[in-house]
N, C-alpha and C positions, 0 to 999 in steps of 0.2 A: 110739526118740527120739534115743537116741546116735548112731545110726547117717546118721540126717539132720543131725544137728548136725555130723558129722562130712564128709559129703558137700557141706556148701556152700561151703566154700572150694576144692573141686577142680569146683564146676560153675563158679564163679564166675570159677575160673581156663579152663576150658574157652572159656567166652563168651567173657571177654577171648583169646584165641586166635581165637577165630572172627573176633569182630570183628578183630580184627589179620587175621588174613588176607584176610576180604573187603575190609579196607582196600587192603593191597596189589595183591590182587586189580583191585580196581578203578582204582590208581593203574596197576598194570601194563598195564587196559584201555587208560587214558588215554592213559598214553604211549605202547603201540603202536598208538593211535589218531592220534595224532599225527606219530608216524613212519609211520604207511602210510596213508595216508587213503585215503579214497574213491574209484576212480577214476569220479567221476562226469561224467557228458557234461556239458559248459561251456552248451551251445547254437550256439557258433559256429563255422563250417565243414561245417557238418552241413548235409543234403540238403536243399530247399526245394521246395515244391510251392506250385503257381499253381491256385485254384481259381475254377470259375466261383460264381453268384450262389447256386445250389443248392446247394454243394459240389464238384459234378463235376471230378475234377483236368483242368485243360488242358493241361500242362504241369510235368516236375516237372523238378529239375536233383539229380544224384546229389551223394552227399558227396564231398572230395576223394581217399577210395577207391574209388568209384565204385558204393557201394551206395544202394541207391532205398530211402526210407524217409520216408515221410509224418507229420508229428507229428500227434499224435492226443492227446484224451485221453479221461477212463474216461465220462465222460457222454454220448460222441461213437460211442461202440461199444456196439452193438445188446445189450440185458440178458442174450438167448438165448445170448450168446456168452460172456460173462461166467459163467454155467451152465454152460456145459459146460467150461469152461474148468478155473474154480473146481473144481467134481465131477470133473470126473477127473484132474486133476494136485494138488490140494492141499486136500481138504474142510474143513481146519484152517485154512486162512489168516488167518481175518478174527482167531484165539484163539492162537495160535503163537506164540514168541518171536520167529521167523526160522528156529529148528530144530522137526521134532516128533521127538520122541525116540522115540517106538514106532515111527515109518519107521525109523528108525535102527538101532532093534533089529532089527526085522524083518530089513532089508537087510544089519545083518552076519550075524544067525544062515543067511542063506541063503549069503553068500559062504563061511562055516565047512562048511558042507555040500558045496558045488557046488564050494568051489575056484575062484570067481570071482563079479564083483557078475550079480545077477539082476537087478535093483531096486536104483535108488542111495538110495532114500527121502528124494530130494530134493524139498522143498517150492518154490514159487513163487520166495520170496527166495532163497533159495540158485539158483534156476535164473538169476534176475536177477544174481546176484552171480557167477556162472559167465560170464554173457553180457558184464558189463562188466570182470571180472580177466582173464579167459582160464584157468579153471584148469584143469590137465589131467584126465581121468580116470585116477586112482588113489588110493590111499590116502592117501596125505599131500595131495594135491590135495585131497582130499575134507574132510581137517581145515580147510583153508586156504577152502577153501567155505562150511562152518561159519563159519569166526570174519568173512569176509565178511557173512553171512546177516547174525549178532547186530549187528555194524558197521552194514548197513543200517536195522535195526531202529530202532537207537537213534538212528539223524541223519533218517527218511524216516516218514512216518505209510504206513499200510498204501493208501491211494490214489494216492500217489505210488511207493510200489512195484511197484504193479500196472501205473500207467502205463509206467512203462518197461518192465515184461516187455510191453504192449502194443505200443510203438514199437519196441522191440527182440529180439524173440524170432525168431529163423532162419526164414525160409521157404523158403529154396532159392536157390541162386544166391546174386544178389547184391539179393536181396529180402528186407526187416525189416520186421518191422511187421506187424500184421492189417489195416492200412488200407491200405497199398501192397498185404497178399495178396489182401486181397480187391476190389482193382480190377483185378488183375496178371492172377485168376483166376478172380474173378468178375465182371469189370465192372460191379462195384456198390459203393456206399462199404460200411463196415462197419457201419453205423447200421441195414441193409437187410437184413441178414442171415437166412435162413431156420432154422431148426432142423437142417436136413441139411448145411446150409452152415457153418452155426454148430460141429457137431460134425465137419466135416471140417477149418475151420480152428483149432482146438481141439487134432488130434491132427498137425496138420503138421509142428510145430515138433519133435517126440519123432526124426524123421526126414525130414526135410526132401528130401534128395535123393532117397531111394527113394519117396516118397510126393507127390512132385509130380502135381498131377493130369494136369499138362498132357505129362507125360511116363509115369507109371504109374496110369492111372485104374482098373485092377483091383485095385491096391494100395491104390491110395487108398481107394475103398470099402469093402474090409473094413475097413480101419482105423477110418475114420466109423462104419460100422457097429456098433463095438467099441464106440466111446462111447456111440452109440446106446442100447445095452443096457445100461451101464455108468447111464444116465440112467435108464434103464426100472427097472431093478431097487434103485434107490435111490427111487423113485418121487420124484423130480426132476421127471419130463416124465411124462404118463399114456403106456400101451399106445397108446394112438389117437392121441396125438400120433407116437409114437416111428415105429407104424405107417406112418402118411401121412411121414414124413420117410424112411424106409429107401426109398419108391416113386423120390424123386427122381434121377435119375442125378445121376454126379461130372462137370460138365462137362470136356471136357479142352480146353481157349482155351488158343490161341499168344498166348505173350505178348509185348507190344507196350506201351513207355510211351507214355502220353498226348500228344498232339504238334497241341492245336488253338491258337489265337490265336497260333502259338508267337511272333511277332517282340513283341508283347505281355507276354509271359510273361517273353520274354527280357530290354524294356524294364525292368518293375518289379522282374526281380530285382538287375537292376544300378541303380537307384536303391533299393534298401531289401535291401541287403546284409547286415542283422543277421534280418529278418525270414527265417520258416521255411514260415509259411503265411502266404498273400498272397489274401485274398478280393478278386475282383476284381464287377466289375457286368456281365460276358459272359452273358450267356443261352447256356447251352452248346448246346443243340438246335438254336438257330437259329446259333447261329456254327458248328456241323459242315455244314448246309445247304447254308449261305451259300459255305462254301468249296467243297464240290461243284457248286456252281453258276459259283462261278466259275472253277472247274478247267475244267468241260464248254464254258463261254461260251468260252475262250481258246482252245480249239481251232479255232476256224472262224478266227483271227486270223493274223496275220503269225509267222515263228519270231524267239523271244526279246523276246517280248511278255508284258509283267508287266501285273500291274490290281492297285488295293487298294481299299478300302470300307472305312468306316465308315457305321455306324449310331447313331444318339443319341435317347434318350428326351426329348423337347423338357420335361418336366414337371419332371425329378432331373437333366439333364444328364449321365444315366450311360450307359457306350458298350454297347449289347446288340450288337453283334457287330463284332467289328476282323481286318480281312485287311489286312494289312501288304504281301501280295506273293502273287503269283499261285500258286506252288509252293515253298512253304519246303525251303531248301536244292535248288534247284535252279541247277546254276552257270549256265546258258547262259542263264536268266532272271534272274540276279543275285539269286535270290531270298532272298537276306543281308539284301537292303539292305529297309529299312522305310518303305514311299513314305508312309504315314499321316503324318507328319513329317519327309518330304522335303521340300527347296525348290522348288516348280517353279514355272511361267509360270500365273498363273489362265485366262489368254486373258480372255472377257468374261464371266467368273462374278461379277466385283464390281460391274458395273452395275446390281442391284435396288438397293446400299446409294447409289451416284451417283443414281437418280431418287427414293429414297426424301430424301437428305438435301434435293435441288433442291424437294422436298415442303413440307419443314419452313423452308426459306429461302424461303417465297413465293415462287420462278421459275417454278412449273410449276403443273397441276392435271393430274389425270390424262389431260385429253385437249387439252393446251395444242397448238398446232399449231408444228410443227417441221420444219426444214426439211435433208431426205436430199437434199443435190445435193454436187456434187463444191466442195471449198473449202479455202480457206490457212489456217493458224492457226496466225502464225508464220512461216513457210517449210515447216509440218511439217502434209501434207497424207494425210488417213489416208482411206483405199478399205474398203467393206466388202467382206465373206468372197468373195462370189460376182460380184465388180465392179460389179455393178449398183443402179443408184439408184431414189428413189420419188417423191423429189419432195416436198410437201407432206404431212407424216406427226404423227398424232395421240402426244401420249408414250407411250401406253400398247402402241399396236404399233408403237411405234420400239422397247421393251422389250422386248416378246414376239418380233419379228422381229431383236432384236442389234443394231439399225443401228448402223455405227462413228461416221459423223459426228456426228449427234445425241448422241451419247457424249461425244463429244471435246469440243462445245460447251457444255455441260453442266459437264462438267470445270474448263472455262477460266473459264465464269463462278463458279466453289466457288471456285476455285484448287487447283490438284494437292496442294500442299504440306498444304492446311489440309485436302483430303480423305483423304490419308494419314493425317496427326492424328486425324482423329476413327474412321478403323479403327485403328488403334493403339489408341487407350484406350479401345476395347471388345475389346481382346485380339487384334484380327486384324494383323498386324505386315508390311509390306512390308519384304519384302529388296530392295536395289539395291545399284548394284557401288561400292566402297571409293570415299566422298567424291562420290556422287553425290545432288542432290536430286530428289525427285517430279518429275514432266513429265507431258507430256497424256499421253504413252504409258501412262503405271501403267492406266489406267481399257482399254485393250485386254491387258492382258497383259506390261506391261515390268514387271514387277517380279516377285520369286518371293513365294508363301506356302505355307504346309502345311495340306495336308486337315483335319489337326483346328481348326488355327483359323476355315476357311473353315467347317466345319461349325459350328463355337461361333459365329458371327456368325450364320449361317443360321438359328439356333432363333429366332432376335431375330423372326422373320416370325409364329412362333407364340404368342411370349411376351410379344408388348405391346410391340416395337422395345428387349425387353432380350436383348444377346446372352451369352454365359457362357461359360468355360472347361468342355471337356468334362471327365468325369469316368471314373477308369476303374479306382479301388479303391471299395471299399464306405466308405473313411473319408477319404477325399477331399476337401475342401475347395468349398463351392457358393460359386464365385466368378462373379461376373457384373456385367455395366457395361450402360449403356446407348446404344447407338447411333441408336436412330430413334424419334422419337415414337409413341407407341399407334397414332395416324393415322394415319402415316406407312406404318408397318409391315404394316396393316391394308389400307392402297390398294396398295402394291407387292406384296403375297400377292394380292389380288384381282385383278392383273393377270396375275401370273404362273400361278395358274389356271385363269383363261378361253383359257391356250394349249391347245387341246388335241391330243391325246396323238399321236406321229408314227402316219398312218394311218388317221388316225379323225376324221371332220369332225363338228363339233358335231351333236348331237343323234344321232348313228348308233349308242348305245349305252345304256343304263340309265342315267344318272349317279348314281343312287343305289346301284348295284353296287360301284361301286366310290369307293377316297376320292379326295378332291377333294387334286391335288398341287400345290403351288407350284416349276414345276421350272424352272431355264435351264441353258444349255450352253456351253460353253468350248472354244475350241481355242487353243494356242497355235503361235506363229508358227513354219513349215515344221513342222508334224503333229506337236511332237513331246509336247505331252500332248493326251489326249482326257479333257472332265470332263462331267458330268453328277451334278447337285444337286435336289434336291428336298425340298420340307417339308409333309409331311402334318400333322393337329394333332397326332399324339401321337409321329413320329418326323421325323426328320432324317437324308434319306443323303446320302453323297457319292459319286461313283465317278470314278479315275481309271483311264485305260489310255494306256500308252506304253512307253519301253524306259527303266530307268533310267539307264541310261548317255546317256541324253539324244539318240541317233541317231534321223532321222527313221520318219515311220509314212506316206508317200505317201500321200492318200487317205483315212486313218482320222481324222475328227474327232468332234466333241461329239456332237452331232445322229445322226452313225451309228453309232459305236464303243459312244462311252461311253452313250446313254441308252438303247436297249433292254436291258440289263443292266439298268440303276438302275428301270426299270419292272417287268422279271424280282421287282427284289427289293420293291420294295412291294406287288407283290403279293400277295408270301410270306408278310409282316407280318401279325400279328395284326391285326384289325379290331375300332372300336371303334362301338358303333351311331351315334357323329354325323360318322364320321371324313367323309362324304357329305356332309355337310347344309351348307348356307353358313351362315355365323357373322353375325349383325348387323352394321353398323357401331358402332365405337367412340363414342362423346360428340367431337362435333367434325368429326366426317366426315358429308358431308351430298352430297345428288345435284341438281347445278346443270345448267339448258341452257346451253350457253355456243356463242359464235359466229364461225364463220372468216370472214375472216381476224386479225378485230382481238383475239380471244380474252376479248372481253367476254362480259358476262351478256346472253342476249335481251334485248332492247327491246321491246317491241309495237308502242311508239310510232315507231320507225326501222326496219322491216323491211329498209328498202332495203339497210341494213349489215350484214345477217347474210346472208354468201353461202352458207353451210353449218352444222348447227346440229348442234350431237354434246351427250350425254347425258353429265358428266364428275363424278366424284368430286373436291369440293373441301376442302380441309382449315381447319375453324377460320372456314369461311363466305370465306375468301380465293380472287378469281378474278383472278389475274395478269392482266394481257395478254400480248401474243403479245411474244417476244424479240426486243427491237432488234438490226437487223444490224449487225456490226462495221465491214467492210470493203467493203461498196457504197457506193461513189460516186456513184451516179446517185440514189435513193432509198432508206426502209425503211419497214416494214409501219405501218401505223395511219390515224389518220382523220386526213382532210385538208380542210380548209374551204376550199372554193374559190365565189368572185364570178363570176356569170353572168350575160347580156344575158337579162332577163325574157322576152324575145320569140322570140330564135334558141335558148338552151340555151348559146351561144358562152361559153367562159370569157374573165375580164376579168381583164388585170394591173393594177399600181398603175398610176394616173395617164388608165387607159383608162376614162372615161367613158362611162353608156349614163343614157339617160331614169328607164328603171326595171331594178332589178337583184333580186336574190336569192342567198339564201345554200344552197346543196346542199353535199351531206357525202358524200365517196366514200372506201369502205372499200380501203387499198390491200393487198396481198399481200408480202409477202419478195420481193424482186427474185431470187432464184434460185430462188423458187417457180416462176415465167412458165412456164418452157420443159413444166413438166408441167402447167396449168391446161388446162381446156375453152373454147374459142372463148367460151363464154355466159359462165363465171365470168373471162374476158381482159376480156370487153364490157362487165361490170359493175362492174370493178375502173378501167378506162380512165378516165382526165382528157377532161372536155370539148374540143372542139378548142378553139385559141386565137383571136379574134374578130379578122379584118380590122382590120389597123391598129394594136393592140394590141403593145408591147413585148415581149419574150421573158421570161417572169418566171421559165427554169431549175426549173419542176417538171416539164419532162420532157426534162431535159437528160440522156439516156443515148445515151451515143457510137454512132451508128450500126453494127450489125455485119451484116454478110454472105458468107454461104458460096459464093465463087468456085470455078467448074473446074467445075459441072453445073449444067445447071436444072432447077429442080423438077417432082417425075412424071416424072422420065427414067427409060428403060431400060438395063440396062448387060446385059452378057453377056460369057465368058470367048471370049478367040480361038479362032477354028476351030481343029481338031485342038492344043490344048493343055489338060492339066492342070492349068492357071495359075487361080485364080479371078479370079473376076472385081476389079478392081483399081481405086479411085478414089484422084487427087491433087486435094485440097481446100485451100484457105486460108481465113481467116476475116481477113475486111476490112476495116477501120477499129478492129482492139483492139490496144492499144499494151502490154497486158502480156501473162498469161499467159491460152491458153485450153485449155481441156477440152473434150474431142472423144466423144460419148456415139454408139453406135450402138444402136437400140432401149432406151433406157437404161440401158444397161451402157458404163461407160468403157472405152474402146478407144485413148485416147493424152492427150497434152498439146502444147502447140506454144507458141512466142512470137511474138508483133506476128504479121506474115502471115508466117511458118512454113510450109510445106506440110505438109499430115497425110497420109499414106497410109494406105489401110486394104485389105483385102481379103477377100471377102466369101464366106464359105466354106457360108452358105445362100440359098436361093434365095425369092424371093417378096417382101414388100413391105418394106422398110428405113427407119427415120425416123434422120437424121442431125442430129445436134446442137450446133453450138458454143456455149458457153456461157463469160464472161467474167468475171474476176474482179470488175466494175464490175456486175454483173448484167445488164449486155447477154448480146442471147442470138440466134442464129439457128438457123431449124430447114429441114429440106425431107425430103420425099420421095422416094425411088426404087425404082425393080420390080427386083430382081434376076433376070432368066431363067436357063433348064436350059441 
């Protein structure tokens, strides 16, 4: 009893000692906690990887050491891995301080022995804390490891520790990470990992350089195999697993970083500079495709010929595959530059949104009659692609055929200005040059835009006349505006569908084979972009080809360049069971007969004024009539009441009295229509003659014209023994301004008042010659060209 009563003052002195020194102890931690802190990765500067919609890297960008290393974390990598990992470098981790002290023993009692380390008895945190101090191997190193390890401990929970020996543990080279090694090496994320795979990348890190597969895969193997059994005999993994894993080879892959979307990759990482991993919405499978397609396509083309594509899901507005440029990093293809948001010429890719808006301004209905002849607007007189005219053209194949005129008229009644406005605030934005406004030109090609807006307008066909900013991260922003009515949008698709496909005349194919496209074509002015657009219902492409540097393409336009390509790739497109099937019309679209020339609704009751009756898509129950002309002087299209002698037919002016008279209604045509009508529809358009005696009452007051210097049904033929073709000097007679000279209708010149026209006739056989006046006077004739 003495003896206890004697001993409590010297334990109690002992305690206090202790606790005095674990005091210190731990103030000592503190403050060399505080003088050396952690060297923990900040997150910035550090390597960035570009992932497609799956995961799959596209693209990744090194740190500014030039090491590849994928962030990852421990949810992200496959549990297999995690097992072998755990089992054989550190069975203690999840129960450890940071140190385990029987490694410890173990590895000095063997250094006592051997005279050097066998085994460092190094746990997980200490390898992490080796990987972010740098410590050397040796003894004091070793300490310095240690008090690292306890350091980590105490600032990091054990899932955070782990993740970083995940993103940072050596694979070779200048490869960290099990996500970067196991795409580097196995072209697979780490989420995917097999058991043999798992235990190969497992034991990489212990020796990185000798055990690369892709460099020593007999090395490699044993080693795998090591942990293999290492698993087996812990019964971790059964015999049957362990078995079927040892069968696997080690593959040995050249490694190669990820290098798809890359002008993409390149884009988001220069806007999102803090981020490390960047999901984007690529569908990787189809963007590798897409790019060997248009690797293969650009071979048959001109040298230093670029092309880029997009693809867009018209539903999410997110881009499943982007080519920027035909061969990234190729210098003679400029393949730097990123034409998906370049500026270029559209040529006539904006005319679906000019006939859709002319929809919604009651001007038009789908088959309003329009008039393709040569014409002023302005002073500023635009020729389509191929010089030649049509004459008298329905809106719907003035669309599907491009015509420029019908465009430009179109235009002029919108106003240039206010149809810029309304692309603009559905995101599609016209470039023009410093301190210029709109002009008729924007609607052929004077003004620049970029692919992706032209595609973000584009989806507007599929989505109810809404168009939307594409999209091209996973967290992106669904922005969208409205440019065309549900109707609107609805008739202009249905027109541009029924073009069918270059090669292929209606009906010569399945159409339920394949989807139904809404495509048109663009060139702009001297070759130097080629585009081609189309909108299935569930994607949206675009294709351009040209030279970025802006130098011509002789020859290569829309129609031949760029759309066999953009068919190439819709065809490649998944399919969806309705992407065939035609869609109803909307609420408000409705199918009217309507009638040329006046562009009213049939009558039953007036036959006589329906010279041609077309089957047209009308928007809202509204059936225009036909467009008053601007700039003839002699007449314009519509009905005309005209007073007749009951007995001859003879028309009657004011003040010409007859016994008994009547009233007839004759439907007239666009005075620049004539020169393309039929004899019968001329006949039935004609004013009565004027009745003996009768005043001049100026309803067919159009200035006499006549084409002098041949007579009609003549023969011409080139002089004997010359090379010269055959040669006519024509004038056109009685027109005081300017006239157009059309040979088989294609324009071949212009002249003023009587001008001489020359032409030369470089085929042989029957010829129709044309002048045709700004006034709508018009004269025509024929002649035989001979051999």
């Amino acid at each position: 009893m003495r003896n206890l009563v004697l001993m409590r003052p010297r334990v109690a002195w002992l305690l206090r000692r202790a606790a005095t020194l674990s005091l210190c102890i731990v103030a000592l931690a503190l403050v060399l906690d505080r003088l050396f802190p952690l060297p923990l990765p900040d997150g910035s500067g550090g390597s960035t990887v570009v992932l497609a919609r799956d995961g799959t890297p596209l693209r990744a960008f090194p740190d500014r050491d030039g090491v590849w290393r994928y962030p990852v974390a421990v949810e992200d990598v496959s549990p297999l891995y995690v097992e072998a990992l755990l089992t054989y470098e550190d069975r203690w981790f999840w129960r450890h301080p940071g140190v385990n002290p029987f490694a410890l023993a173990r590895a000095f009692a063997q250094w006592i022995v051997h005279g050097r380390l066998v085994s460092g008895g190094s746990t997980l945190t200490m390898q992490v804390a080796r990987i972010l101090d740098g410590t050397p191997h040796s003894a004091l190193g070793k300490l310095r490891q240690i008090a690292r390890a306890l350091q980590l401990e105490a600032h990091l929970s054990k899932r955070e520790i782990l993740a970083l020996y995940l993103e940072r543990a050596p694979f070779g080279g200048t490869i960290e990470g099990v996500e970067a090694a196991s795409w580097a090496y196995l072209g697979k994320p780490a989420s995917r990992l097999s058991r043999a795979e798992a235990a190969l990348l497992a034991v990489l890190p212990q020796m990185p350089s000798r055990l690369r597969p892709d460099r020593n895969a007999d090395a490699a193997r044993v080693a795998r195999d090591k942990v293999l059994a290492r698993m087996a005999d812990l019964g971790v993994w059964t015999p049957a697993e362990v078995h079927d894993a040892r069968v696997e080879s080690v593959a040995a892959r050249a490694l190669q970083p990820p290098l798809s979307a890359a002008l993409l990759a390149e884009r988001l990482h220069a806007e999102r500079p803090g981020e490390r991993r960047i999901a984007t919405t690529i569908d990787a499978e189809l963007q590798h495709a897409l790019e060997a397609r248009v690797s293969d396509y650009l071979g048959r083309l001109p040298e230093r010929t670029s092309a880029a594509l997009l693809v867009v899901d018209n539903a999410t507005l997110e881009a499943r595959a982007y080519v920027g440029s035909a061969e990234f990093g190729d210098e003679q293809r400029l393949g730097h530059v990123d034409m998906v948001r370049a500026w270029r010429s559209p040529g006539s890719t904006l005319k679906p949104f000019l006939y859709g808006l002319a929809l919604d301004d009651g001007l038009i209905d789908s088959e309003s009659l329009l008039v393709d002849a040569p014409q002023s607007f302005g002073g500023y007189r635009p020729g389509n692609f191929d010089l030649a005219y049509n004459g008298p053209i329905g809106a719907a194949e003035a669309l599907r055929l491009s015509l420029n005129v019908p465009a430009v008229d179109l235009v002029d009644r919108i106003g240039p200005i206010r149809f810029a406005a309304r692309l603009a605030n559905a995101g599609l934005d016209l470039r023009l040059p410093r301190g210029a406004a709109p002009n008729l030109s924007v609607i052929l090609g004077g003004a620049g835009v970029r692919m992706e807006d032209l595609v973000g307008a584009y989806t507007a066909l599929n989505r109810g006349g809404v168009a939307g900013r594409v999209r091209y991260a996973r967290d992106d922003a669904m922005i969208d505006r409205r440019i065309l009515s549900d109707g609107a949008a609805w008739i202009v698709r249905d027109i541009l569908e029924a073009n069918p496909r270059p090669g292929y005349a209606p009906g010569t194919f399945d159409p339920g084979s394949r989807p139904r496209v809404a495509w048109k074509t663009g060139t702009s002015y001297g070759f130097r972009d080629a585009w081609a657009v189309g909108a299935t219902r569930t994607y949206t492409i675009a294709v351009w080809i040209g030279r970025p540097d802006g130098t011509p393409l002789p020859g290569q336009y829309g129609a031949v360049t760029a759309l066999p390509l953009m068919f190439q790739i819709v065809d490649s497109l998944p399919r969806s069971a309705v992407a065939a099937a035609p869609s109803p019309p909307p609420p408000g679209v409705s199918e009217r007969e309507v009638c040329w020339p006046l562009g009213l609704a049939y009558d039953p009751a007036h036959p006589e004024l329906c010279h041609q009756k077309h089957t047209a898509w009308v928007l809202d129950g509204v059936i225009p009539p036909t467009l008053a002309e601007r700039d003839a002087t002699s007449w314009s299209a519509g009905l005309l009441h005209v007073r007749v002698d009951a007995a001859t037919g003879e028309r009657l002016s004011a003040g010409c009295e007859r016994r008994r008279t009547r009233e007839v209604d004759v439907a007239r045509w666009p005075a620049l229509a004539y020169p393309w009508l039929s004899r019968d529809l001329r006949r039935r358009a004609s004013l009565p003659g004027l009745a003996r005696g009768c005043a001049e009452d100026g309803l067919a007051a159009t200035l006499p014209l006549r084409i002098d210097g041949i007579g009609a049904d003549a023969a011409i033929a080139r002089a004997p023994n010359s090379s010269t073709p055959a040669t006519l000097h024509l004038r056109a007679l009685g027109a005081a301004g300017d006239v157009q000279w059309l040979v088989n209708g294609r324009l071949a010149g212009s002249t003023r008042g009587g001008a001489a026209f020359e032409h030369a006739f470089e085929q042989t056989g029957p010829q129709t010659i044309t002048a045709l006046a700004d006034s709508g006077a018009w004269a025509q004739l024929q002649v035989r060209v001979l051999r």
